[in-house]
TITORMAR-715835 format. One line per field, with one value per residue (C-alpha): residue in one letter; x, y, z; residue number from 1. Coordinates in Angstrom, 2 decimals, padded with zeros to 5 digits. Example, Ala and Ser with C-alpha at 12.3 -4.5 7.8 and 13.67 -1.06 7.14 Angstrom:
REM residues 2
resn <- a / s
px <- 012.30 / 013.67
py <- -004.50 / -001.06
pz <- 007.80 / 007.14
resi <- 1 / 2
//
This chain:
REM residues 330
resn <- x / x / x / x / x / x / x / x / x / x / x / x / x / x / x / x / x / x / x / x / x / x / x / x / x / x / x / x / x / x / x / x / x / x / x / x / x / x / x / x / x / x / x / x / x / x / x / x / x / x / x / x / x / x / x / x / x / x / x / x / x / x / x / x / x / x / x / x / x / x / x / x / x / x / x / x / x / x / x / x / x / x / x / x / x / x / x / x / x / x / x / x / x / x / x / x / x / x / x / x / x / x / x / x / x / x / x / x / x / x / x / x / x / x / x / x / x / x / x / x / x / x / x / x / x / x / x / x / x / x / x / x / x / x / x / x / x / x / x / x / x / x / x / x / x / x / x / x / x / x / x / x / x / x / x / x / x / x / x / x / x / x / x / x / x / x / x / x / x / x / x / x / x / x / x / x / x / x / x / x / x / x / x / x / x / x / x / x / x / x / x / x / x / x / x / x / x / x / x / x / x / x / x / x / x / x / x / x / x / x / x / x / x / x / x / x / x / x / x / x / x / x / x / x / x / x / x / x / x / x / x / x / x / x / x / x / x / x / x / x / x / x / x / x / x / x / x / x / x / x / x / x / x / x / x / x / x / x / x / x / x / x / x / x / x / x / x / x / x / x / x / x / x / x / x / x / x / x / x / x / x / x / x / x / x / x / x / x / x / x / x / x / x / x / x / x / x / x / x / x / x / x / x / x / x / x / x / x / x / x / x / x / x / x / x / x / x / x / x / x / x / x / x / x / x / x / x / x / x / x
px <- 096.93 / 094.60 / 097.33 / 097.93 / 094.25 / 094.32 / 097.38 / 096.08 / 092.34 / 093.84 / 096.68 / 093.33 / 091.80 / 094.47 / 094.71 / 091.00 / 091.38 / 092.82 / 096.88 / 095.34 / 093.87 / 096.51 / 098.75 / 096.12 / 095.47 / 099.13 / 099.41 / 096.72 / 098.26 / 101.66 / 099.56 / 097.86 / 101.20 / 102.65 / 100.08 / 099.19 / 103.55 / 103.13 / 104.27 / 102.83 / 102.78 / 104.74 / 108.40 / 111.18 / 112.80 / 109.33 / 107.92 / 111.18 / 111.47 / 115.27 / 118.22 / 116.28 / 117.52 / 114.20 / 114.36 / 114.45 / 117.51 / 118.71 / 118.02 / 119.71 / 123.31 / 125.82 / 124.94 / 129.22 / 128.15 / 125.51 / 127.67 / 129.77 / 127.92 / 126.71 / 129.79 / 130.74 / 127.60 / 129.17 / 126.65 / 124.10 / 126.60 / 129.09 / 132.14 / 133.52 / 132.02 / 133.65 / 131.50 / 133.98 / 137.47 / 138.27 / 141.74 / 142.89 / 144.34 / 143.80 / 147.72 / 150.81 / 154.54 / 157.42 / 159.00 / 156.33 / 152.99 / 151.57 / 148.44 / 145.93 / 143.62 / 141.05 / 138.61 / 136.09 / 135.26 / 132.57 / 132.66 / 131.78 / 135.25 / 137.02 / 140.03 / 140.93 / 143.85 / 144.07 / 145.95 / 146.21 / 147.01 / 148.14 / 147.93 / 148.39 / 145.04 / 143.24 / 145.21 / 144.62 / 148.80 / 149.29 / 152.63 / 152.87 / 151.35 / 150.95 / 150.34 / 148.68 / 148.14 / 145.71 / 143.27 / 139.97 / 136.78 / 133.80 / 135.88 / 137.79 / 141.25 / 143.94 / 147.06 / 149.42 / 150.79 / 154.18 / 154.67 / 157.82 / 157.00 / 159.34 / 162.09 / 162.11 / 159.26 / 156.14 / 155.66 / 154.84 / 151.28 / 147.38 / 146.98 / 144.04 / 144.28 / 142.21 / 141.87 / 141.54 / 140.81 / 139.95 / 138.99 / 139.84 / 137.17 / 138.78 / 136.09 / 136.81 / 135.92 / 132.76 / 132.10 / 129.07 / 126.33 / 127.97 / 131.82 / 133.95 / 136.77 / 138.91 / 140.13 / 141.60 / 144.63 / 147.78 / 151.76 / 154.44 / 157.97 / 159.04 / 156.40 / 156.60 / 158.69 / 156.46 / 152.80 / 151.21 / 151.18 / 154.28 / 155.82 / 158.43 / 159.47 / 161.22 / 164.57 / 166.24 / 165.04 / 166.14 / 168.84 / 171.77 / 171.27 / 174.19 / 175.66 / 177.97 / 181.18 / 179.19 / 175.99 / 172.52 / 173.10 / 168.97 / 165.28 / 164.28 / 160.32 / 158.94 / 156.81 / 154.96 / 157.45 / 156.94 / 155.56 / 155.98 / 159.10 / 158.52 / 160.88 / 160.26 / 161.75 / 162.16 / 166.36 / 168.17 / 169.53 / 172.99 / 173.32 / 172.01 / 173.51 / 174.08 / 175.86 / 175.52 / 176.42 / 175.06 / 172.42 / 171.27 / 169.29 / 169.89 / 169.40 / 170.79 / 168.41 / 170.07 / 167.01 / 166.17 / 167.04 / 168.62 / 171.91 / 170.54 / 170.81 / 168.16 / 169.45 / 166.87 / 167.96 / 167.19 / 164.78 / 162.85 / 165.16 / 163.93 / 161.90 / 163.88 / 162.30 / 165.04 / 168.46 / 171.51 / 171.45 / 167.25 / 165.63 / 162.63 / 159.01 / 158.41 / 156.58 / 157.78 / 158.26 / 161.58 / 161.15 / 159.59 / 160.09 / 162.50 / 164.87 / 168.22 / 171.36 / 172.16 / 168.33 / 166.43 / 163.21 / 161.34 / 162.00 / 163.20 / 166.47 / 166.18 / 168.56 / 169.04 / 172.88 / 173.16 / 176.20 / 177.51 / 176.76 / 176.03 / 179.61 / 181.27 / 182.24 / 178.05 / 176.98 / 173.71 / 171.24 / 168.67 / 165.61 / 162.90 / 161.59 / 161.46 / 159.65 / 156.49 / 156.14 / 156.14 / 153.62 / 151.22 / 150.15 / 150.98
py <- 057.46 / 060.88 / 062.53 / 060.11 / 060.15 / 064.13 / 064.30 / 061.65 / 063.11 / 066.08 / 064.82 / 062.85 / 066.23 / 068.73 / 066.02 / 067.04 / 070.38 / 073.69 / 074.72 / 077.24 / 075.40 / 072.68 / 075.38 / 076.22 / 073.15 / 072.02 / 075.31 / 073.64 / 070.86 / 072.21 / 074.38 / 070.99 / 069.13 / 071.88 / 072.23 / 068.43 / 068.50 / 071.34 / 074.12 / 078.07 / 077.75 / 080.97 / 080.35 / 080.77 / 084.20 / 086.19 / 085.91 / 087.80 / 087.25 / 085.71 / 088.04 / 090.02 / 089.96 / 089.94 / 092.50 / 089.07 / 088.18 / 091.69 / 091.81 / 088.63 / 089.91 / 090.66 / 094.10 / 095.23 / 094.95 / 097.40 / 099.99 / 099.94 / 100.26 / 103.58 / 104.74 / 104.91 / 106.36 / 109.83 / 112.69 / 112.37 / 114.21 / 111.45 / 113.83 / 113.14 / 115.48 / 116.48 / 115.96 / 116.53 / 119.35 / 120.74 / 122.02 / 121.65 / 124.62 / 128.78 / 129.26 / 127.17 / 127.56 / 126.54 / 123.64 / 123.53 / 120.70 / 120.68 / 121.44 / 118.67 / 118.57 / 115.98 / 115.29 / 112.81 / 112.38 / 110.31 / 108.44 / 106.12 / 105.47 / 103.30 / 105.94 / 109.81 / 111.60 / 114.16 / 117.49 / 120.16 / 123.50 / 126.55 / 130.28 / 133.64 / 134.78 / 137.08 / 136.20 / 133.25 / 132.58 / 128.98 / 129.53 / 125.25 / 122.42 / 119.03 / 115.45 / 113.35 / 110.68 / 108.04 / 108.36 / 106.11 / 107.52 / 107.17 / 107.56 / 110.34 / 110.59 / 112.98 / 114.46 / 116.76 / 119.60 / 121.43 / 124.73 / 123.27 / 120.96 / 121.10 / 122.69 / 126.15 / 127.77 / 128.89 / 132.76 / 134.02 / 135.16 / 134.22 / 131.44 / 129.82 / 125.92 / 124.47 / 121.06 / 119.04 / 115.74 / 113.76 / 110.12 / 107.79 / 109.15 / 112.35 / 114.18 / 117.07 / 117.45 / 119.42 / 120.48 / 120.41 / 122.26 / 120.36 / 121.42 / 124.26 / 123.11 / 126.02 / 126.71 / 129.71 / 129.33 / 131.61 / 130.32 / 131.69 / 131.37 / 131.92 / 131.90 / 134.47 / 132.53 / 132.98 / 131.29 / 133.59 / 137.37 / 139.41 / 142.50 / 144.22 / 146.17 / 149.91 / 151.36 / 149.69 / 145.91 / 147.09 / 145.56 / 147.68 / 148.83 / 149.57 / 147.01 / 146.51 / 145.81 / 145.09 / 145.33 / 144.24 / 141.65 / 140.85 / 141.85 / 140.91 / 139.75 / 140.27 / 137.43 / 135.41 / 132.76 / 129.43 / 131.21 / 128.52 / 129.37 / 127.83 / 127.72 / 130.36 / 128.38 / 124.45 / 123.31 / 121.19 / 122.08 / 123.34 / 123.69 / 123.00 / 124.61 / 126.40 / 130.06 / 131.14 / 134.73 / 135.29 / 133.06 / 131.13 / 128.04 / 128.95 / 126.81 / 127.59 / 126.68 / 126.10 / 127.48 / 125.03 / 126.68 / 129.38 / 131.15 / 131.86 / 131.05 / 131.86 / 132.04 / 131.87 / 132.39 / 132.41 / 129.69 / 128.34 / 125.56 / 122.19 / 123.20 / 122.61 / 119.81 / 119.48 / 118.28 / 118.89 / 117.76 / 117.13 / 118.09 / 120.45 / 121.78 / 125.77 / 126.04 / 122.94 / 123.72 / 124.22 / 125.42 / 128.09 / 131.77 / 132.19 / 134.38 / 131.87 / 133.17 / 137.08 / 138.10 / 140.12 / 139.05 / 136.65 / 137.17 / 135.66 / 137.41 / 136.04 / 136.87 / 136.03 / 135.48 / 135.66 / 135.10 / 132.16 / 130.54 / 131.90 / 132.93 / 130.75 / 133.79 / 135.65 / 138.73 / 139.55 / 141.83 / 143.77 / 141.05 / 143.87 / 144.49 / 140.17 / 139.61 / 142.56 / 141.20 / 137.27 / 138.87 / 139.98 / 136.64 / 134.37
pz <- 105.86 / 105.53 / 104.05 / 101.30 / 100.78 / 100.35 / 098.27 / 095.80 / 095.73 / 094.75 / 092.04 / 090.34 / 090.28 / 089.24 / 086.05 / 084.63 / 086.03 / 084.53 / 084.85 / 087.28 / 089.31 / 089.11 / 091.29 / 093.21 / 094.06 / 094.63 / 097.31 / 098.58 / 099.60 / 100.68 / 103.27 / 104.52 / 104.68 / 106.32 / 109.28 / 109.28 / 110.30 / 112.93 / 110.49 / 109.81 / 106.42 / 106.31 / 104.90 / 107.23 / 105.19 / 106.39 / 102.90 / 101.01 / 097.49 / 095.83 / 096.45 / 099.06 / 102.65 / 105.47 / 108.31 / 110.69 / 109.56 / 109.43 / 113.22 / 114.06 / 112.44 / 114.97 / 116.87 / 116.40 / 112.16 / 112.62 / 114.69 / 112.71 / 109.54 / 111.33 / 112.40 / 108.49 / 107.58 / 107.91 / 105.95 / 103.77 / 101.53 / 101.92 / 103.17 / 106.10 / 109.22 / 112.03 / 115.93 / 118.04 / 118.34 / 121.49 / 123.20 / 126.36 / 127.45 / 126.36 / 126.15 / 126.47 / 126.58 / 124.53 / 126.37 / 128.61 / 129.05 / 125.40 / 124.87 / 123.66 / 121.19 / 120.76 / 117.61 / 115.70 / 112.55 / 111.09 / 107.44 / 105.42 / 104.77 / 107.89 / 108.07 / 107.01 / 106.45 / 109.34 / 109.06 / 111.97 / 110.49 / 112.95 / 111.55 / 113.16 / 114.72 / 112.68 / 109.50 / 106.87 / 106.92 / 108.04 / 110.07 / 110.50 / 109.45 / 111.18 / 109.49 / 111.94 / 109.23 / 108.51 / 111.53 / 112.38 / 111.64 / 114.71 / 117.28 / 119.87 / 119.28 / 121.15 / 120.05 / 121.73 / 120.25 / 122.00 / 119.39 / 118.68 / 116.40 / 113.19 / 115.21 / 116.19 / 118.46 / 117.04 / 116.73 / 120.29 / 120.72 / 120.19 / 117.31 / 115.75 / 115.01 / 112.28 / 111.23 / 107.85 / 106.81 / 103.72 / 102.71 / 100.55 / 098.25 / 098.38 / 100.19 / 102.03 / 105.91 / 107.04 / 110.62 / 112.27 / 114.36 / 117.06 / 116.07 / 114.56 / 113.00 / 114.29 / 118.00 / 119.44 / 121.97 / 122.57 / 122.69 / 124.32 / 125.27 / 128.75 / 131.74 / 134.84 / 137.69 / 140.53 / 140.99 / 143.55 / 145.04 / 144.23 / 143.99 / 142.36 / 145.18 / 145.04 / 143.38 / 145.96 / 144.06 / 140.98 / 138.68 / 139.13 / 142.33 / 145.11 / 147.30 / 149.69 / 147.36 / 144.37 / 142.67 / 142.39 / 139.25 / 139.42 / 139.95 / 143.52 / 143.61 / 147.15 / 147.91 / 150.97 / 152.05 / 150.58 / 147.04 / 144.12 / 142.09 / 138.85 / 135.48 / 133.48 / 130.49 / 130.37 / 130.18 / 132.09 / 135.84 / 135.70 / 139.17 / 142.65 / 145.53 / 149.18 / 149.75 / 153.14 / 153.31 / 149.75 / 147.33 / 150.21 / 148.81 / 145.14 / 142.15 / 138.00 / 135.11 / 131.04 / 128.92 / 126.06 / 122.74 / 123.76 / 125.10 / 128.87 / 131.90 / 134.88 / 138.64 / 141.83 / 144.99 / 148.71 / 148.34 / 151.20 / 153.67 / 151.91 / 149.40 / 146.77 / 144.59 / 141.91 / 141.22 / 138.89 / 135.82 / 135.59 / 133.07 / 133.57 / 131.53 / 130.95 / 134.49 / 136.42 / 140.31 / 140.97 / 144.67 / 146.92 / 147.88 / 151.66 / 152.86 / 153.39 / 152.84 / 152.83 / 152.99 / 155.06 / 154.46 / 152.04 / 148.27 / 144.91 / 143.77 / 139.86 / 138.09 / 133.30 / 132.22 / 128.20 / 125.98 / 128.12 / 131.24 / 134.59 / 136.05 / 132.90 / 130.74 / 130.47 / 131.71 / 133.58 / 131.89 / 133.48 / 134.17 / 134.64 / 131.28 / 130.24 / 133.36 / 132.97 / 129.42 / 130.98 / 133.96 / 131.20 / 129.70 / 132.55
resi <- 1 / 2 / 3 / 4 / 5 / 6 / 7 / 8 / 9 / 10 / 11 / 12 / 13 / 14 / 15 / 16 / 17 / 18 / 19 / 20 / 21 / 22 / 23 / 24 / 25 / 26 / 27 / 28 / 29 / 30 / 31 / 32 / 33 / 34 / 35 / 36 / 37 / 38 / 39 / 40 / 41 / 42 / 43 / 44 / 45 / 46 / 47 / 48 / 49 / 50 / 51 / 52 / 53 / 54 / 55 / 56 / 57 / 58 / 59 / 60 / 61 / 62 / 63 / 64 / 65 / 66 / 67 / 68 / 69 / 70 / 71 / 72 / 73 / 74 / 75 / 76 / 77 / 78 / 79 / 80 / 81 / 82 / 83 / 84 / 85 / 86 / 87 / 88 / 89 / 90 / 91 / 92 / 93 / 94 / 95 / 96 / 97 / 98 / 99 / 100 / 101 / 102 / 103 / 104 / 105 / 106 / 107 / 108 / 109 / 110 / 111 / 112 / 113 / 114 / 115 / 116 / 117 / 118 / 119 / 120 / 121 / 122 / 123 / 124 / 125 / 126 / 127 / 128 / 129 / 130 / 131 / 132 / 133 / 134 / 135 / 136 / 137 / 138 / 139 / 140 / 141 / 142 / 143 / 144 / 145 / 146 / 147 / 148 / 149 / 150 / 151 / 152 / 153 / 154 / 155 / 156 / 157 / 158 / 159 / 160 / 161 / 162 / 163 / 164 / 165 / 166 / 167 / 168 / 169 / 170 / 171 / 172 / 173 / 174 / 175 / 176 / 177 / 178 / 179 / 180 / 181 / 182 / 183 / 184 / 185 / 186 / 187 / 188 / 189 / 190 / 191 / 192 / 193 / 194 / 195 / 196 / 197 / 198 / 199 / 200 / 201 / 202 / 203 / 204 / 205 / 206 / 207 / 208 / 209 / 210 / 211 / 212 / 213 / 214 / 215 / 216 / 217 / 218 / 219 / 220 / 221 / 222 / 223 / 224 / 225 / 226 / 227 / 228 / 229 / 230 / 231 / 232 / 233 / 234 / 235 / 236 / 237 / 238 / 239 / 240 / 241 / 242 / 243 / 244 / 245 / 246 / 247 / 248 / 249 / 250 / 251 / 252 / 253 / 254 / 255 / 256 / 257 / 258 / 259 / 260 / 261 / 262 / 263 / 264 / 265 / 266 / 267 / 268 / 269 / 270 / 271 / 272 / 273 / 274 / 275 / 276 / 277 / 278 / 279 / 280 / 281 / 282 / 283 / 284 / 285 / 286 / 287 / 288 / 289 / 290 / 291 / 292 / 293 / 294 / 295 / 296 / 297 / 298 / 299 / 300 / 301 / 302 / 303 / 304 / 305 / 306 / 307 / 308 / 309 / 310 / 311 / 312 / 313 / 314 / 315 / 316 / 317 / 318 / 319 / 320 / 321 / 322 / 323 / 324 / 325 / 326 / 327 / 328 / 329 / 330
//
């Protein structure tokens, strides 16, 4: 009943009174019904005006909207900026474990197309390119790259690796204080066979060198028994086998790519951790220094057959000079 009484005191009143004071009068009233009902008075949208959107409601909207809506933010600039580009590894080897590369780039745009570009160090010559495609902006992706990629080896040596991206806008990528967007690493061929002390040992080691009724067809490595012999070049086992007045434990490695073949011998009783016809990585274990067979003390006779297989129509070549260059960088 009081409310009826208000709201018609006040209708009899806004109908002698001004247009102003009509409204004021009728605000009057809404603000009486409203806290008469248990109300604030205060609209529920915080007061915002048509079309406008209150921060209330913009803190009630799904916390996954608003990360992402930062996540495409990118730069003030809008081009996309790069936060993140490391590698895994300072060198790696043809055939071998790749090396990784991880990056992020931030947007606006939800994806970028992502290039990795690999030149000579110290020169601006890109040597290969790599299209890693469409790739999502805001978060860490990683790629692996072999230095084989497109077929033949990369050029063997140090190598800078530089990325590029660009968005659907057609913005260009920027790095950052916190990333470069190039990376220095090194790529090589063949690896040295033996992971551990070693020696080359005198004249008497050599390839070449007099024995009885032949002779010496490799380079012999003196090394602690049970040394990690390792592929100097990734290929597939040719052969897997036992000579006991000669090669002792001895196993034959087909290099990938190429017309060689790479013999170790005397390994280590049991230590032989591979079998024929496996496939193997540039540095995969393929056993560990002994002195089986016709040895007189622990070594790795190693021994590189070219133009053909090993004892299938090749000859040996002197091993010396490929493995300083492989002991240099490995």
């Amino acid at each position: 009943m009081r409310r009826s009484h208000i709201a018609l005191g006040l209708l009899a009143a806004a109908s002698i009174a001004s247009p102003a004071q009509a409204a004021s009068a009728q605000r009057a009233a809404s603000a009486d019904r409203s806290s008469a009902e248990g109300g604030t008075g205060t609209p529920d949208n915080g007061g915002a005006a048509y079309g406008e959107v209150s921060p209330r409601a913009e803190d009630n909207r799904p916390a996954r909207k608003r990360s992402d809506r930062r996540r495409r933010r990118g730069s003030a600039s809008g081009r996309p900026v790069l936060t993140d580009f490391a590698v895994s590894r300072r060198s790696f080897y043809a055939f071998g474990a790749p090396a990784r590369v991880s990056f992020r780039i931030d947007d606006r745009s939800d994806t970028v197309r992502v290039t990795l570009a690999i030149r000579r160090a110290g020169s601006s010559e890109t040597i290969r390119r790599i299209d890693l495609g469409e790739r999502a902006t805001g978060t860490r992706h990683t790629v692996r790259v072999t230095g084989v990629e497109g077929g033949d080896p990369l050029p063997q040596g140090p190598i800078e690796l530089r990325i590029y991206a660009t968005d659907s806008a057609g913005e260009k990528l920027r790095s950052s204080a916190r990333a470069s967007s190039a990376a220095e690493l090194a790529f090589y061929w063949h690896r040295f066979p033996l992971i551990g002390s070693y020696s080359y040992g005198g004249e008497d080691a050599r390839f070449g060198a007099g024995r009885r009724g032949h002779s010496h067809q490799g380079q012999d490595l003196t090394a602690p028994e049970g040394t990690s012999v390792v592929a100097p070049r990734g290929g597939v086992i040719q052969q897997v086998a036992y000579q006991a007045g000669g090669a002792g434990n001895y196993v034959i490695l087909d290099g990938e790519g190429e017309d060689r073949d790479y013999a170790f011998m005397h390994l280590q009783e049991g230590s032989t951790v591979v079998r024929t016809g496996q496939r193997v990585r540039t540095g995969q274990l393929l056993g560990r220094v002994g002195s089986t067979g016709g040895s007189s003390g622990p070594h790795l006779h190693f021994e590189i057959w070219e133009n053909g297989g090993w004892y299938e129509g090749g000859r040996p070549v002197d091993p010396y000079d490929h493995l300083k260059r492989w002991d240099s960088w490995s």
